[in-house]
ZANU-710768 format. One line per 3 residues: number of its first residue (from 0); their letters; for each residue x, y, z of C-alpha. Coordinates in steps of 0.1 Angstrom, whole numbers, plus 5000, padded with zeros to 4 digits. Each point is the difference from the previous one (the first is absolute). Layout:
N
NUM = A = X/Y/Z | ...
***
This chain:
232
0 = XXX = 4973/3021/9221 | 4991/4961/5009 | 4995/4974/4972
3 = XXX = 5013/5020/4968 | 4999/4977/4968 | 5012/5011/4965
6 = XXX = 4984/4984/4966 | 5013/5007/4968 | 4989/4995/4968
9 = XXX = 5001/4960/5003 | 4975/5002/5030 | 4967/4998/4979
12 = XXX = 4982/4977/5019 | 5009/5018/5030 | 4992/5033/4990
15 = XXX = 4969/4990/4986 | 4991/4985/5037 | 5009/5035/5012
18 = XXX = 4977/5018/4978 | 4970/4983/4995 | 4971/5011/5025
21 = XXX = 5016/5032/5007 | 4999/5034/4991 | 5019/5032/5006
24 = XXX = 4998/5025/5027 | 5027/5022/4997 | 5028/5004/4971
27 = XXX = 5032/5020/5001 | 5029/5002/4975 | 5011/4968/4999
30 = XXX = 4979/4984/5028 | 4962/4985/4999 | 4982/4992/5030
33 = XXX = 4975/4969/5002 | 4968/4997/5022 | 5018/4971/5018
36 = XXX = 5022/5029/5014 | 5034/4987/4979 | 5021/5026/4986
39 = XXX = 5012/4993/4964 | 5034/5015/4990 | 5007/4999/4959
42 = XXX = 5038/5004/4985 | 5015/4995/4972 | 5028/4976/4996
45 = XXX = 5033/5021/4998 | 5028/4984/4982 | 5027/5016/5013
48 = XXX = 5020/5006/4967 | 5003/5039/4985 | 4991/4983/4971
51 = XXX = 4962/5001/5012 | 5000/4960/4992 | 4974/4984/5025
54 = XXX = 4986/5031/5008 | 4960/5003/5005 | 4982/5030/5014
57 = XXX = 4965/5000/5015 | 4981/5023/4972 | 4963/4993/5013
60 = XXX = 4985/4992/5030 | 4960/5002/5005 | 4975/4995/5029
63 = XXX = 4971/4976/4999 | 4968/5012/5016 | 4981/4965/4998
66 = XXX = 5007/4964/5008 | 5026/4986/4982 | 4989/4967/4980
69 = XXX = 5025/4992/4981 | 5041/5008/4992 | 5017/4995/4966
72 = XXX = 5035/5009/4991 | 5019/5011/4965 | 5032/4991/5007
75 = XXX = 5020/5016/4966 | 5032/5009/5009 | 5031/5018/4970
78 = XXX = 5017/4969/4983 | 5042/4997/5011 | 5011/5013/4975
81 = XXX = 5003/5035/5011 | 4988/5031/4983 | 4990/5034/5020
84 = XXX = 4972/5004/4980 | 4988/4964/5009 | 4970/5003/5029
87 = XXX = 4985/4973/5011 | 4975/4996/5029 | 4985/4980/5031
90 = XXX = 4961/5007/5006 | 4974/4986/5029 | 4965/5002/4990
93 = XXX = 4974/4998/5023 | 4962/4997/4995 | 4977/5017/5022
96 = XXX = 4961/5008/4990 | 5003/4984/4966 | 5030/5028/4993
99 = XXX = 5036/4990/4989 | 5023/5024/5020 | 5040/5003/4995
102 = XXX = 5007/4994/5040 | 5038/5002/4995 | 5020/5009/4964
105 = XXX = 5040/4995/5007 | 5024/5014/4963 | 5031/4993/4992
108 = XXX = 5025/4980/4983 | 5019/4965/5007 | 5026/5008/4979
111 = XXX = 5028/4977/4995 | 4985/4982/5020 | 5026/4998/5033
114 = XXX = 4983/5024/5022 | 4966/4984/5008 | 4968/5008/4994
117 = XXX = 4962/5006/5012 | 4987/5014/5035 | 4996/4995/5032
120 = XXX = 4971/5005/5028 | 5003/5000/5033 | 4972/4993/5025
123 = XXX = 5001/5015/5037 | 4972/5007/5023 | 4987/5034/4994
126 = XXX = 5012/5021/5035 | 4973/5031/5001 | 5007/5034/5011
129 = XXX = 4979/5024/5019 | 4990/5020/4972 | 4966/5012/5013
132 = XXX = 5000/5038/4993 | 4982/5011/5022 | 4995/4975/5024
135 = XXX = 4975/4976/4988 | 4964/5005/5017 | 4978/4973/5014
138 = XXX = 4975/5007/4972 | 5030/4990/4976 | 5003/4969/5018
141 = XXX = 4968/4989/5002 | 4998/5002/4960 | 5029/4981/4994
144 = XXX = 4994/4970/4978 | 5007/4966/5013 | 5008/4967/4982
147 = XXX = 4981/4971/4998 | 4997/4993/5041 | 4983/4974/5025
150 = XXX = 4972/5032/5005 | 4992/5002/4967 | 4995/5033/4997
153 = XXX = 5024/5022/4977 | 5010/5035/5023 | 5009/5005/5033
156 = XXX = 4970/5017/5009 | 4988/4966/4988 | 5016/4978/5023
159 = XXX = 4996/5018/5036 | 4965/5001/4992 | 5001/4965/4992
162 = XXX = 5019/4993/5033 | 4977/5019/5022 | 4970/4982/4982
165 = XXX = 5017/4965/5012 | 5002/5014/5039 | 4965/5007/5003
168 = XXX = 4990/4968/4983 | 5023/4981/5020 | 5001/5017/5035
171 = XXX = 5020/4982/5029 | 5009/4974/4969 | 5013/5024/4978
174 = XXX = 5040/4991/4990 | 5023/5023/5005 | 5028/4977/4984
177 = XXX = 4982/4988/4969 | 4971/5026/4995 | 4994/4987/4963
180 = XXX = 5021/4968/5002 | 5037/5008/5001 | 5021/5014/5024
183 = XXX = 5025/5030/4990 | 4966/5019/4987 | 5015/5031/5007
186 = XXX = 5021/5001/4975 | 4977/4999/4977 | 4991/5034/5008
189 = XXX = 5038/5011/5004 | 5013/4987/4966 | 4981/5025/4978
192 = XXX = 5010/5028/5025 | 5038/4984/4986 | 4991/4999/4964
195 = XXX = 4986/5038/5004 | 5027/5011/5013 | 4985/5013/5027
198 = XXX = 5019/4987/5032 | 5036/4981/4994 | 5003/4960/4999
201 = XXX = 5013/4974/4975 | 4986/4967/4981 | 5018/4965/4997
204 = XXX = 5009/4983/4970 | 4965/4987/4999 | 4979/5031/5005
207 = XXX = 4994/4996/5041 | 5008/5031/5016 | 5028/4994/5024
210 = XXX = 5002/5029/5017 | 4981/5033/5007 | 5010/5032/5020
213 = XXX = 4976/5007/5031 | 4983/5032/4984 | 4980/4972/4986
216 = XXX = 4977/4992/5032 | 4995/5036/5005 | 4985/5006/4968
219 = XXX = 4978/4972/5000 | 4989/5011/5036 | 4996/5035/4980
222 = XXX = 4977/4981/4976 | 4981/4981/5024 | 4993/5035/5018
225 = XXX = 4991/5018/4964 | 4973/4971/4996 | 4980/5012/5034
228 = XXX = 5001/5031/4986 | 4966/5015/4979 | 5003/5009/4962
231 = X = 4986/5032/4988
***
């Protein structure tokens, strides 16, 4: 995995850059994936000491179906003077559709104080799996949502419709290259095949999908084929 970076309970600024404007497609047990296609670990610091000084244990972890707006953190950890009974806590907030929603809740004690404290995330682009069971159809593709893109339209279906529109309006002129301004269109139409797990590929640090498995092209030649076709 390329361009790995670890923030920890310090990293407010940063983590609030990684939030805001994203949402989350896919959660696991300790992992959150964003829209930008970044994978998000969460653990616990581990002290190391028998003692269970320093320890904190991820104890929440929620998903966030709207846009993230804003990120606020309760940072309360035990005092040092240890005591097992002593809890304290780390908590990142977010705020999505006017809601207040416990992203991330890390418990636990500092203890004496020797053995550290807090959490740590750490950021990775997302690498999908071919988890289409059964194989996706063309009809699936074409209904895929889309990011804001140069076409302007919001599904796939969307798009090729949008492209072919362009080639009769254009003719000989039409631009192969730069159909709606930019070149690298396609991926545009391969990224959420990524994001839906549909064919394999991975995301860079900043969201731009840096690599896609060939099963890609056929199932947006599928899709192109599923438009010509008539609906019932």
């Amino acid at each position: 995995m390329t361009n790995e970076r670890v923030y920890n309970q310090n990293d407010k600024a940063d983590i609030q850059a990684l939030l805001i404007g994203r949402k989350v497609v896919k959660i696991g047990e300790d992992t959150l994936v964003l829209d930008s296609g970044l994978r998000l670990t969460f653990a616990g610091h581990e002290g190391g000491c028998s003692c269970s000084a320093g320890d904190y244990d991820l104890t929440e972890l929620n998903g966030v179906d709207n846009i993230i707006t804003a990120v606020d953190f309760d940072d309360s950890p035990a005092g040092d003077d240890y005591d097992e009974s002593a809890q304290g806590h780390y908590k990142i907030f977010v705020f999505a559709d006017n809601q207040r929603i416990n992203l991330a809740t890390f418990s636990g004690s500092d203890g004496n104080g020797y053995y550290g404290t807090g959490y740590a995330i750490t950021v990775a682009p997302e690498v999908y799996a071919n988890a289409a069971e059964p194989a996706a159809t063309a009809r699936q593709v074409l209904d895929l949502a889309l990011p804001d893109n140069d076409s302007g339209t919001d599904t796939v279906r969307g798009y090729l419709t949008a492209l072919l529109a362009l080639v009769w309006e254009h003719e000989q002129g039409f631009n192969g290259k730069r159909p709606f301004g930019n070149s690298g269109w396609q991926d545009d139409l391969y990224a959420p095949l990524v994001r839906a797990g549909l064919v394999e590929g991975s995301f860079d640090e900043d969201g731009h999908l840096e690599a896609v498995d060939a099963a890609a092209e056929q199932l947006i030649q599928a899709a192109i084929d599923e438009l010509g076709k008539a609906t019932a």
